[in-house]
MARBA-3410 file (N, C-alpha, C, O; in Angstrom, 1 decimal):
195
-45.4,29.5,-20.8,-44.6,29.0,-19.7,-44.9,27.5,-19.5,-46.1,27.2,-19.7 ~ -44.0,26.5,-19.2,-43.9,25.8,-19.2,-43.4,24.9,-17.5,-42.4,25.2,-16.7 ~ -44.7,23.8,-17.5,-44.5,23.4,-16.1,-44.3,21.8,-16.6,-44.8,21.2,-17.6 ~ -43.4,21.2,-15.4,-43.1,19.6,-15.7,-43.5,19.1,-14.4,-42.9,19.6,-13.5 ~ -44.6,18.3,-14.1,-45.1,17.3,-13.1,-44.3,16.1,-13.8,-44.1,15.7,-14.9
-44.0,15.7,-12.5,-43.2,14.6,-12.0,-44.4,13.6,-11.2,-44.8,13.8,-10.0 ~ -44.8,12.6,-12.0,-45.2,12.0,-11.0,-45.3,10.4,-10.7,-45.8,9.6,-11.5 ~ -44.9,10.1,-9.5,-44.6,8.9,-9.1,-46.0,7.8,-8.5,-46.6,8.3,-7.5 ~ -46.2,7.1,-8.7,-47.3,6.3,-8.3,-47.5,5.4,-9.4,-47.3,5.8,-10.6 ~ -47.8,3.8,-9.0,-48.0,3.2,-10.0,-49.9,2.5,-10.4,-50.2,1.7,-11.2
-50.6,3.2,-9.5,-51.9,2.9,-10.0,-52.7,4.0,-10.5,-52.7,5.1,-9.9 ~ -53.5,3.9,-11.5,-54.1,4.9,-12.5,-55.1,5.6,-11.5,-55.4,6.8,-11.7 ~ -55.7,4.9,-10.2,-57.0,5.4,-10.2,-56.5,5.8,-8.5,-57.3,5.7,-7.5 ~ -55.4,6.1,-8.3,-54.8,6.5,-7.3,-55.4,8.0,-6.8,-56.5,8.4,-7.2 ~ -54.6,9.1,-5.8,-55.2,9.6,-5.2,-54.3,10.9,-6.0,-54.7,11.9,-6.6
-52.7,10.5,-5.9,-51.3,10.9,-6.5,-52.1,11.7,-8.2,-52.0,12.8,-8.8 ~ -53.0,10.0,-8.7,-53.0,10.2,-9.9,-54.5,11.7,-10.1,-54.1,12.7,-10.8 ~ -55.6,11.7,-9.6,-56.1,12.8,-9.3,-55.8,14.0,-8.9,-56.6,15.0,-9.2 ~ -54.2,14.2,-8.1,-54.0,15.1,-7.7,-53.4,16.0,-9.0,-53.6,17.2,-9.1 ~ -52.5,15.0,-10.0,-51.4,15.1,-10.8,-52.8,15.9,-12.0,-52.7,17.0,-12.6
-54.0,14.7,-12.0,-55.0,15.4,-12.8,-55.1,17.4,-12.6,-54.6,18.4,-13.2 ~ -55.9,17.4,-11.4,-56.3,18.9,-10.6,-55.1,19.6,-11.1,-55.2,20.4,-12.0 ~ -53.9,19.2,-10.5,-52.9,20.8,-10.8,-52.6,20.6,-11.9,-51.9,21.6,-12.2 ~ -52.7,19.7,-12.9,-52.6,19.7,-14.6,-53.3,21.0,-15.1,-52.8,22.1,-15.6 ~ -54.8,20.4,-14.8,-55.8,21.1,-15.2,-55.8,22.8,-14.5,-56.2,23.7,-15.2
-55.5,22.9,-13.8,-55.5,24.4,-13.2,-54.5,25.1,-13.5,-54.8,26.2,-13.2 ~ -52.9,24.9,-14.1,-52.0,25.1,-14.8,-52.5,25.7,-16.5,-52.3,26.8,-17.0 ~ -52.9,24.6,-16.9,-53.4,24.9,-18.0,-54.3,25.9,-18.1,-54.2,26.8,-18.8 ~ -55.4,25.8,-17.4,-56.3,27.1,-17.2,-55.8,28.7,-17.0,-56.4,29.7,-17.2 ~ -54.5,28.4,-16.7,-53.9,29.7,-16.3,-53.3,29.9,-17.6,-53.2,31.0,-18.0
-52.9,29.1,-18.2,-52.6,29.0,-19.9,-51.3,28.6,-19.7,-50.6,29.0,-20.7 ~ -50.6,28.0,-19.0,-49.6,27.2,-18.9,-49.3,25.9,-19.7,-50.2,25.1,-19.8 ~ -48.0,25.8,-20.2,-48.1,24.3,-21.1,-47.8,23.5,-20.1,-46.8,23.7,-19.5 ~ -48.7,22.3,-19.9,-48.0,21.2,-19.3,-47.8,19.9,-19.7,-48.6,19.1,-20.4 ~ -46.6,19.7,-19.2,-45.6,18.3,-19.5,-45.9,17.1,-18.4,-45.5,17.3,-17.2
-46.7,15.9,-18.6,-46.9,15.1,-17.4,-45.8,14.4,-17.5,-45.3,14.9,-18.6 ~ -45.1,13.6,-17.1,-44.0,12.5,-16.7,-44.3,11.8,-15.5,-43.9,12.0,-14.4 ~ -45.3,10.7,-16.3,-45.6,9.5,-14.9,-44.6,8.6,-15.3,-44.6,7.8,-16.3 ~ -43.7,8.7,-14.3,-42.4,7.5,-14.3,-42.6,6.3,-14.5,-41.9,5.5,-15.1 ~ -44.0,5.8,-13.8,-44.4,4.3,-13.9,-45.1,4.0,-15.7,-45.2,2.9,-16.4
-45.5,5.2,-15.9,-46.4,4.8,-17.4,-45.5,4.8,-18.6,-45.9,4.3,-19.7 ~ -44.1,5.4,-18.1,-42.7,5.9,-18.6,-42.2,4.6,-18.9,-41.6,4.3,-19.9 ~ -42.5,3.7,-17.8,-41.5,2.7,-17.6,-40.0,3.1,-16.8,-39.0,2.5,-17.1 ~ -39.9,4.2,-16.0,-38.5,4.6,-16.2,-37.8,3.5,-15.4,-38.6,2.8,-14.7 ~ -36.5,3.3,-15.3,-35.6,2.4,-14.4,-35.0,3.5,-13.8,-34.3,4.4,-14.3
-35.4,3.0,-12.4,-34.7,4.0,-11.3,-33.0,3.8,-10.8,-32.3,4.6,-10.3 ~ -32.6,2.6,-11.3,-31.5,1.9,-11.2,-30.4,2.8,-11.7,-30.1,3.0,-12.8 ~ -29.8,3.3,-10.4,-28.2,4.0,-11.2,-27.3,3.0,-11.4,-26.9,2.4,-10.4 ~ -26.9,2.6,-12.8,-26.0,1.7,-13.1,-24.3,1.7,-12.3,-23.7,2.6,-11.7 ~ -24.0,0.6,-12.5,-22.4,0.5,-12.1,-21.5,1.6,-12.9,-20.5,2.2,-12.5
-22.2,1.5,-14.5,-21.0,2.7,-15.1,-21.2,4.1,-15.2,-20.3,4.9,-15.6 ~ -22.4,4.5,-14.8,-23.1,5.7,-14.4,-22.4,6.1,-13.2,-21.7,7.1,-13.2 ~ -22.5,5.4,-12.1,-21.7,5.8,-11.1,-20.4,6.0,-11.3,-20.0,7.1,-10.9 ~ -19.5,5.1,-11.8,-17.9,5.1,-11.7,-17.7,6.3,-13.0,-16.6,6.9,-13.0 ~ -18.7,6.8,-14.0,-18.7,7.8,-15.0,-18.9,9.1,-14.2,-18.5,10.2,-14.8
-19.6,9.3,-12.8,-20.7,10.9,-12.1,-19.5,11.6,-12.1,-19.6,12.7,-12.6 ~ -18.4,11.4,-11.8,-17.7,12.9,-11.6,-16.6,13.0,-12.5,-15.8,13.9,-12.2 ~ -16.3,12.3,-13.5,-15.7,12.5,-14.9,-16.5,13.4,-15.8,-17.7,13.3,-16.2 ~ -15.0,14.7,-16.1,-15.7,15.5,-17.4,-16.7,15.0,-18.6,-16.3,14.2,-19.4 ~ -17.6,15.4,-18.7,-18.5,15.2,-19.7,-19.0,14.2,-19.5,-19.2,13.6,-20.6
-19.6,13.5,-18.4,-20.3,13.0,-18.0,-22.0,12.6,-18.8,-23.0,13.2,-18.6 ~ -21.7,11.5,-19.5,-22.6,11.0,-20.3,-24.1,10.5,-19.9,-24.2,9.4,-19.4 ~ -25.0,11.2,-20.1,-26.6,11.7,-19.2,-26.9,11.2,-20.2,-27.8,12.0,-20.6 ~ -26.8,10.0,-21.5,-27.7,10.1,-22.7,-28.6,9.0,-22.6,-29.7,9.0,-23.3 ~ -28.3,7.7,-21.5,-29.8,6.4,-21.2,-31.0,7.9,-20.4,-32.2,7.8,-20.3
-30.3,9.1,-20.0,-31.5,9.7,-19.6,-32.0,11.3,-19.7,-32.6,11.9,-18.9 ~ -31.4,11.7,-21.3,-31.6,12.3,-22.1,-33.0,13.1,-22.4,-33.2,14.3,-22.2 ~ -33.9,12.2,-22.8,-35.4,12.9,-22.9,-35.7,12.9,-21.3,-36.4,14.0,-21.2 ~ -35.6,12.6,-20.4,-36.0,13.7,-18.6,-34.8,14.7,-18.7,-35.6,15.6,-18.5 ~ -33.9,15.2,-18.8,-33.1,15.8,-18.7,-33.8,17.3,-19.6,-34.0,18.3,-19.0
-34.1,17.2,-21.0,-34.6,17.9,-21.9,-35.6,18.4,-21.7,-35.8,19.6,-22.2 ~ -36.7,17.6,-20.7,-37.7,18.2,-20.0,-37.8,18.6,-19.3,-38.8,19.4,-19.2 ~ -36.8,18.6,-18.1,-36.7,19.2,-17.2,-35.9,20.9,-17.7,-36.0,22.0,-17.1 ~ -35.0,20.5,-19.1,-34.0,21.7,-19.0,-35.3,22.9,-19.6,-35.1,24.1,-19.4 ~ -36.8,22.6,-20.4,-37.5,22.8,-21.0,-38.6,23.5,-19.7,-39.2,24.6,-19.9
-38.7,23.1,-19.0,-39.6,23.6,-18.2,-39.0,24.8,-17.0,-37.8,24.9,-16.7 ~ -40.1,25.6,-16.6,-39.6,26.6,-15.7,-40.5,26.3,-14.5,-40.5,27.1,-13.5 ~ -41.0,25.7,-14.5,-41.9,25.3,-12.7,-41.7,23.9,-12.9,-41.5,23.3,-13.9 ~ -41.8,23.5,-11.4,-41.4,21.8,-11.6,-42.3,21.3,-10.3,-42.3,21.9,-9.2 ~ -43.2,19.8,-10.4,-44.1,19.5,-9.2,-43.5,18.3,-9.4,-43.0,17.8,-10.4
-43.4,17.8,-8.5,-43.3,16.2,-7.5,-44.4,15.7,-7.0,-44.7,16.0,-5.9 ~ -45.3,14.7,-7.9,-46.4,14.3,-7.3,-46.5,13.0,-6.6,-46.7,12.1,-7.4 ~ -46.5,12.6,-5.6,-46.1,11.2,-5.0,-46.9,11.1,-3.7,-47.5,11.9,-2.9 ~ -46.7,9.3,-3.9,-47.3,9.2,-1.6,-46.0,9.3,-1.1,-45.0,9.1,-1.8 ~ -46.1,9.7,-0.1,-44.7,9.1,1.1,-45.2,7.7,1.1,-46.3,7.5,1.4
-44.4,6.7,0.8,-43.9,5.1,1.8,-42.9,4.8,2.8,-41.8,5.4,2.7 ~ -43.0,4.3,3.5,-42.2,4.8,4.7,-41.4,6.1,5.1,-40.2,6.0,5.2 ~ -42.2,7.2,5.2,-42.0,8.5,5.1,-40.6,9.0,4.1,-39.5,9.5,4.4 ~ -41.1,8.7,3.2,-40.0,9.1,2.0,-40.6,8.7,0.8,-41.5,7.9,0.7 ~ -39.8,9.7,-0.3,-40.8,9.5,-1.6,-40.1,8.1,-2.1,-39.0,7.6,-1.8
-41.3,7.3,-3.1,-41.2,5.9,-3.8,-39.6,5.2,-4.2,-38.9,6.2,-4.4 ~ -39.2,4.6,-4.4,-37.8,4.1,-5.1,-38.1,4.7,-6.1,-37.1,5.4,-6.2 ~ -38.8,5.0,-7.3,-38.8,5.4,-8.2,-38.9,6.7,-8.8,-38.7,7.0,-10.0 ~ -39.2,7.6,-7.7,-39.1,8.9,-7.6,-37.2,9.3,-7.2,-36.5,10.1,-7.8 ~ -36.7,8.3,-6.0,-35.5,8.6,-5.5,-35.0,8.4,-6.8,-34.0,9.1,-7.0
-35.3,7.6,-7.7,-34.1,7.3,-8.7,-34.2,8.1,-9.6,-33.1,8.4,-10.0 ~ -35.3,8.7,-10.4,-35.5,9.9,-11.2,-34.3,10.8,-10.3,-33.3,11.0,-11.0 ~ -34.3,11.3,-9.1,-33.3,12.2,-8.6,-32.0,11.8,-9.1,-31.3,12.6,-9.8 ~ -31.6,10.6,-8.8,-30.4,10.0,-8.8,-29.8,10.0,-10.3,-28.7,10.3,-10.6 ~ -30.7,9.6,-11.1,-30.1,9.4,-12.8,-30.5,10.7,-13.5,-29.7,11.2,-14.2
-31.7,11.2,-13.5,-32.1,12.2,-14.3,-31.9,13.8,-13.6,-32.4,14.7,-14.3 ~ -31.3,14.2,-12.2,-31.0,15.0,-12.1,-29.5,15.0,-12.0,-28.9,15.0,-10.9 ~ -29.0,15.0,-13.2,-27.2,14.6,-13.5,-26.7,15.8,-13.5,-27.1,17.0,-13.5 ~ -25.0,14.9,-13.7,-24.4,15.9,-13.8,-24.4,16.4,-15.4,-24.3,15.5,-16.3 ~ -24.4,17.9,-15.9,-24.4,18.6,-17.1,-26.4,18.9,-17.0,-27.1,19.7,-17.7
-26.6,18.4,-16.4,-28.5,18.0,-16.6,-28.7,19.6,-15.5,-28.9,20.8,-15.8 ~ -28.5,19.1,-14.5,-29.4,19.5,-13.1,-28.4,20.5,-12.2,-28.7,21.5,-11.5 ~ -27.0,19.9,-12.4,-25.3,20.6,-11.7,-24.4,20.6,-12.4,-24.2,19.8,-13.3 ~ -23.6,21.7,-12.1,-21.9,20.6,-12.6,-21.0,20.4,-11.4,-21.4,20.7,-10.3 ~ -20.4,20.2,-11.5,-19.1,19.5,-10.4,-18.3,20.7,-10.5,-17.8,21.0,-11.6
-18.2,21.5,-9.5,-17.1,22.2,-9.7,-15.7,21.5,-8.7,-15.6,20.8,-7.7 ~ -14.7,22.2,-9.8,-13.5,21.9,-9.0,-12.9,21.8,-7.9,-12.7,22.9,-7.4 ~ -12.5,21.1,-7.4,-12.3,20.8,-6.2,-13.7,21.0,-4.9,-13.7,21.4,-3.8 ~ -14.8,20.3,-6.0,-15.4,19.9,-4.6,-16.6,20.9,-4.5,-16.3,22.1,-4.4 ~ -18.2,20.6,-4.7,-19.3,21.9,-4.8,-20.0,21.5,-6.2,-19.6,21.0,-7.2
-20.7,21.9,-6.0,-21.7,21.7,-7.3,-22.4,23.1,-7.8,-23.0,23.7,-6.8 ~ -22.5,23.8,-9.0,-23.3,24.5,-9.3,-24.4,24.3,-10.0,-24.4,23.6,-11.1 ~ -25.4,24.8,-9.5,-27.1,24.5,-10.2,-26.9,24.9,-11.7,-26.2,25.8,-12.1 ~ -27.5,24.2,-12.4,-27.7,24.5,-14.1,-29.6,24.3,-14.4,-29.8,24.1,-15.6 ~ -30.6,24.3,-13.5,-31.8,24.5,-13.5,-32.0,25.9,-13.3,-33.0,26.2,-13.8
-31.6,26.7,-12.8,-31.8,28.0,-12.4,-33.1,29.2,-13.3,-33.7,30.3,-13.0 ~ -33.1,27.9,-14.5,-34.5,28.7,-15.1,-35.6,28.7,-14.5,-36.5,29.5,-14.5 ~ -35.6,27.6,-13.7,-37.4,27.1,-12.4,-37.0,28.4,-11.1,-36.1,28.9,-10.4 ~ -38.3,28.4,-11.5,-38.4,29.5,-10.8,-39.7,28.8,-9.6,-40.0,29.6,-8.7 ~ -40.1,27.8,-9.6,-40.6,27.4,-8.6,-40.9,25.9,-8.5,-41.4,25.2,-9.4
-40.7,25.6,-7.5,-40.5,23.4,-7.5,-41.4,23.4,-6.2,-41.1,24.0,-5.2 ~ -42.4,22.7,-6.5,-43.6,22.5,-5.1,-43.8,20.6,-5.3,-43.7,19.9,-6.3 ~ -43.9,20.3,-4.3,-44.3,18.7,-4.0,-45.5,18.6,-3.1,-45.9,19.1,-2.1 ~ -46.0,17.8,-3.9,-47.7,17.4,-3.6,-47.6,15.7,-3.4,-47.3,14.8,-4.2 ~ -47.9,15.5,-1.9,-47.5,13.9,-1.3,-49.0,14.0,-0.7,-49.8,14.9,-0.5
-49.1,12.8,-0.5,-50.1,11.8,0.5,-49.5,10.8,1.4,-48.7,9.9,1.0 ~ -49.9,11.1,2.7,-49.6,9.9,3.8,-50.2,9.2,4.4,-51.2,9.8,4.9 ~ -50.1,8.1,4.6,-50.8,6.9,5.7,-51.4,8.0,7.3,-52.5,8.1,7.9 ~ -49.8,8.7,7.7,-49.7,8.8,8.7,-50.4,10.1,9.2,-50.9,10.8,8.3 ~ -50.5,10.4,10.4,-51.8,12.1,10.9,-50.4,13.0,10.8,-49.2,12.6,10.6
-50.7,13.8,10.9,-49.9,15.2,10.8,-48.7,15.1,11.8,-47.5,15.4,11.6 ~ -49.0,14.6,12.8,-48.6,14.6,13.8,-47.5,13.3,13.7,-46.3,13.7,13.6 ~ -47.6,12.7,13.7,-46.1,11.3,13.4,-45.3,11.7,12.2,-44.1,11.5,12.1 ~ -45.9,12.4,11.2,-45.3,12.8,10.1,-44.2,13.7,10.6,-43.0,13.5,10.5 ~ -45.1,15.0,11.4,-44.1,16.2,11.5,-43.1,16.0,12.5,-41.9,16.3,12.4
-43.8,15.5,13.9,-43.3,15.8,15.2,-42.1,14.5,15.6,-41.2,14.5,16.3 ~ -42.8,13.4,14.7,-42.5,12.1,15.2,-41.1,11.7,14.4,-40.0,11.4,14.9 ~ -41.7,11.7,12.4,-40.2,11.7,12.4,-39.9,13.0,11.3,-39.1,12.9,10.3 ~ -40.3,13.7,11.5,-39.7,15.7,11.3,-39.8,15.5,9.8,-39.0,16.3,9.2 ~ -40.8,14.7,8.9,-41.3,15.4,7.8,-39.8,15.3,7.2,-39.0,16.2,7.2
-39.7,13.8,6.7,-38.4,14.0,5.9,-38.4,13.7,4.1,-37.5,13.6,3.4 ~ -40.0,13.8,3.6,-40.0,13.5,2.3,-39.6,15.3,2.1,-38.8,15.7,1.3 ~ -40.5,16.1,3.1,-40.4,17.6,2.5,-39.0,17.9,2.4,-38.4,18.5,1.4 ~ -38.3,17.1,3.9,-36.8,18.1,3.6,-35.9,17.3,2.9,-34.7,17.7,2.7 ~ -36.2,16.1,2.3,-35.3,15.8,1.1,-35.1,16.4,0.0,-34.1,16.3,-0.6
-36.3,17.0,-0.3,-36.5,17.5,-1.5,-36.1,19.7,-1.2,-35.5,20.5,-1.9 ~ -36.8,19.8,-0.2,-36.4,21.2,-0.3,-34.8,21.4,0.3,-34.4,22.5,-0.1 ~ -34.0,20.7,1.1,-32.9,20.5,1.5,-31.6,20.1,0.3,-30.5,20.6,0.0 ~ -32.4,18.9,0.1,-31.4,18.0,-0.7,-31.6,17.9,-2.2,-30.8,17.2,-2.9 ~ -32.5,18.5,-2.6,-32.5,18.9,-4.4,-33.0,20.0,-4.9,-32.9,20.3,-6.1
-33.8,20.7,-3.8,-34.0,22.2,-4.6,-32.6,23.2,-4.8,-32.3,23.9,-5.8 ~ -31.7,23.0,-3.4,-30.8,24.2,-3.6,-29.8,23.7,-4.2,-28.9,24.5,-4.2 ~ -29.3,22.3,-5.0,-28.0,21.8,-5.9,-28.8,22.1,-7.2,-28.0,21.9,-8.2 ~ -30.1,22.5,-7.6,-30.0,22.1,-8.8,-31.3,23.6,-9.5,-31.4,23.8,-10.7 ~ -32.0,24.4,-8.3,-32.5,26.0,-8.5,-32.6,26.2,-7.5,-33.7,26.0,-6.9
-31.4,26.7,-6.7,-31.9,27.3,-5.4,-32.6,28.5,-5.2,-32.8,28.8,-4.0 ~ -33.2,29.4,-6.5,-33.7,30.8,-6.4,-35.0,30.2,-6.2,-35.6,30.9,-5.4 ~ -35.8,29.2,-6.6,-36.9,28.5,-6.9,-37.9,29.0,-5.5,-37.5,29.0,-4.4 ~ -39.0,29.3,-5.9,-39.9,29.1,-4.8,-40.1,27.7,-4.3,-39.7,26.8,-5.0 ~ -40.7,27.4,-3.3,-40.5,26.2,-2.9,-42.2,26.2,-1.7,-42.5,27.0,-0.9
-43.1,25.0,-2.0,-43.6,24.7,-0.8,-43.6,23.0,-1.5,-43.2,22.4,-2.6 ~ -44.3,22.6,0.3,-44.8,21.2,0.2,-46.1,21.3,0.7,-46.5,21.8,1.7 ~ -47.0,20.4,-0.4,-48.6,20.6,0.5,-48.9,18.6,0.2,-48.8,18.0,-0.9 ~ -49.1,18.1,1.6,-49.3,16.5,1.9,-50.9,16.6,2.3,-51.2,17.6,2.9 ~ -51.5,16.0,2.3,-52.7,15.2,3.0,-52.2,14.1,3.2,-51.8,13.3,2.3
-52.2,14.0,4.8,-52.2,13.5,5.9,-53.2,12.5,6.2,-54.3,12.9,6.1 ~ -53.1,11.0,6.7,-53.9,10.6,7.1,-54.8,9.7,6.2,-56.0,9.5,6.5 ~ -54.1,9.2,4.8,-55.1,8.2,3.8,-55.4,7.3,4.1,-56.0,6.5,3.3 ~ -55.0,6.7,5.7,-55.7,5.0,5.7,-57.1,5.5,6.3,-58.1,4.9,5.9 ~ -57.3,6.7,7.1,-58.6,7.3,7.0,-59.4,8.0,6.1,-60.3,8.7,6.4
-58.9,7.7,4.8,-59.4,9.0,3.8,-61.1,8.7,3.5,-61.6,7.5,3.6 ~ -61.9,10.0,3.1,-62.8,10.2,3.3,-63.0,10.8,1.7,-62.3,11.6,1.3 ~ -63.9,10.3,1.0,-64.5,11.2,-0.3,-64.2,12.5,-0.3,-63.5,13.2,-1.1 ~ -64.8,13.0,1.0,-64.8,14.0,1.3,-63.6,15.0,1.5,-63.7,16.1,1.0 ~ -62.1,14.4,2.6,-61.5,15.1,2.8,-60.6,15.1,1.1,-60.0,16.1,0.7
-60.6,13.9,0.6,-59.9,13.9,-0.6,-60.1,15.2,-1.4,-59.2,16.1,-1.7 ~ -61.9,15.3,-1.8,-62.6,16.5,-2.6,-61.7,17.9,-2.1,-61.4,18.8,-2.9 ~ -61.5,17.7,-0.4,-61.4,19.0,-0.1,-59.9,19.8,-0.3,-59.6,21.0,0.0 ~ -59.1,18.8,-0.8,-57.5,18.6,-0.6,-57.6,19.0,-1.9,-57.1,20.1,-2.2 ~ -58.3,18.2,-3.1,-58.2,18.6,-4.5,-58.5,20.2,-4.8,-58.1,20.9,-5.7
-59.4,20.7,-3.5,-59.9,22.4,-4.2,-59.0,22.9,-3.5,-58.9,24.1,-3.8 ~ -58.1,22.5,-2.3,-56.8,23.4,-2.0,-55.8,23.3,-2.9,-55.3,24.4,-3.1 ~ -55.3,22.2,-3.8,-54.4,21.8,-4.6,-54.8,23.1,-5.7,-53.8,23.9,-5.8 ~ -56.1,23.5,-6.6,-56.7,24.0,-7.3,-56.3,25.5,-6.9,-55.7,26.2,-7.8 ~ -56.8,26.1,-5.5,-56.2,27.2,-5.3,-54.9,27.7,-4.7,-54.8,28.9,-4.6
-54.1,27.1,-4.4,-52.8,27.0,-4.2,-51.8,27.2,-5.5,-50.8,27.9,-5.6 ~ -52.5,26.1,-6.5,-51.7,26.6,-8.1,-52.2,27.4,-8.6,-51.9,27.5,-9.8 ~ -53.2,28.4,-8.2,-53.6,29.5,-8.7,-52.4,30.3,-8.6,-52.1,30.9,-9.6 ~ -51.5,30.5,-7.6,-50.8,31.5,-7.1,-48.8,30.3,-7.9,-47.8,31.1,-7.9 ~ -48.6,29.4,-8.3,-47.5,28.8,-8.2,-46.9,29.8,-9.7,-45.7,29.5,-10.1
END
C-alpha cells in the first residue's frame, strides 16, 4: 500500500519537517511504501498559469507541466498534508499544489453541464497534520478552523469523497516547548497506527 505525504514548509529543521519525518517512519513500519513530496525541495511553482486557466474546462485538458504529482497522487491510496497554518490557512504553496496538481483528468472531471466527478476514489484516506502560532481557541472559536475546512470541505469530497478524513494541528508554536513538540510527535506516531 502506498501513501503520498504532501508536504509544505520551506525549512529543513522545521517542526512540519519532523512531523513529515514520524508519520514517514511509522507508515513504513506498518510496511507501507512511502512517497515524500516536499514541494519546496521539489521546487514546485504554485503559479496557475494564464493558459492553464483559459485551458481548465476544455476537453482533454492538458495536466502535463504537472504530470509527475498527478502520477503520484493517481499511485497512492492514503494521502497526508503536512504544513503550518500562516494566517490561518495552508502556505501559497500548498494552495497551489491544489490548484495545478489536483486537475482536471488528475483529481476530477468536469461533468456536463456543470459538477465535477472525483477520479481519486482509490484514497481511501486523506489526514492533514498542521501547526499553529495561534491556542486552540482563536484557531477554532475565533476564526472556525479554516485550514481544516478547506481541505475536508473543499478537496476531500471533489476529488475522494469515500476517504477517511481527520485533522490533527498543534496549537500554539510561538509557545512551543521541546516538550509539547515530543508529545505531539508520539500522538502523530499513534494516530498513524490506525490511518
Amino acid at each position: 500500500m502506498r501513501a503520498l505525504i504532501v508536504l509544505a514548509h520551506p525549512v529543513a529543521e522545521s517542526f512540519a519537517h519532523a512531523a513529515a519525518a514520524r508519520v514517514g517512519a511509522t507508515l513504513e513500519a506498518r510496511g507501507m511504501s512511502v512517497d515524500l513530496l516536499d514541494l519546496y525541495a521539489d521546487d514546485f511553482d504554485p503559479r496557475l498559469s494564464a493558459a492553464e486557466r483559459r485551458a481548465y474546462f476544455t476537453p482533454g485538458f492538458d495536466a502535463a507541466d504537472c504530470a509527475p504529482y498527478g502520477r503520484r497522487l493517481q499511485a497512492a491510496r492514503k494521502l497526508v498534508f503536512i504544513f503550518p497554518q500562516w494566517w490561518f490557512g495552508v502556505p501559497a504553496i500548498l494552495k497551489g499544489f491544489f490548484d495545478r496538481a489536483l486537475a482536471p483528468g488528475v483529481a476530477f472531471a468536469h461533468q456536463k453541464g456543470g459538477g465535477l466527478t472525483p477520479l481519486l476514489t482509490h484514497i481511501d484516506a486523506l489526514w492533514a497534520v498542521s501547526s499553529t502560532g495561534s491556542p486552540w481557541f482563536v484557531t477554532n472559536l475565533i476564526a472556525g478552523d479554516p485550514a481544516r475546512r478547506d481541505i475536508a470541505r473543499g478537496v476531500k469530497p471533489w476529488i475522494c469523497p469515500k476517504a477517511s478524513f481527520r485533522s490533527l494541528t498543534l496549537h500554539g508554536m510561538d509557545a512551543m516547548t521541546r516538550e509539547r513538540g515530543a508529545r505531539f510527535l508520539d500522538r502523530l506516531e499513534r494516530e498513524f497506527q490506525r490511518f
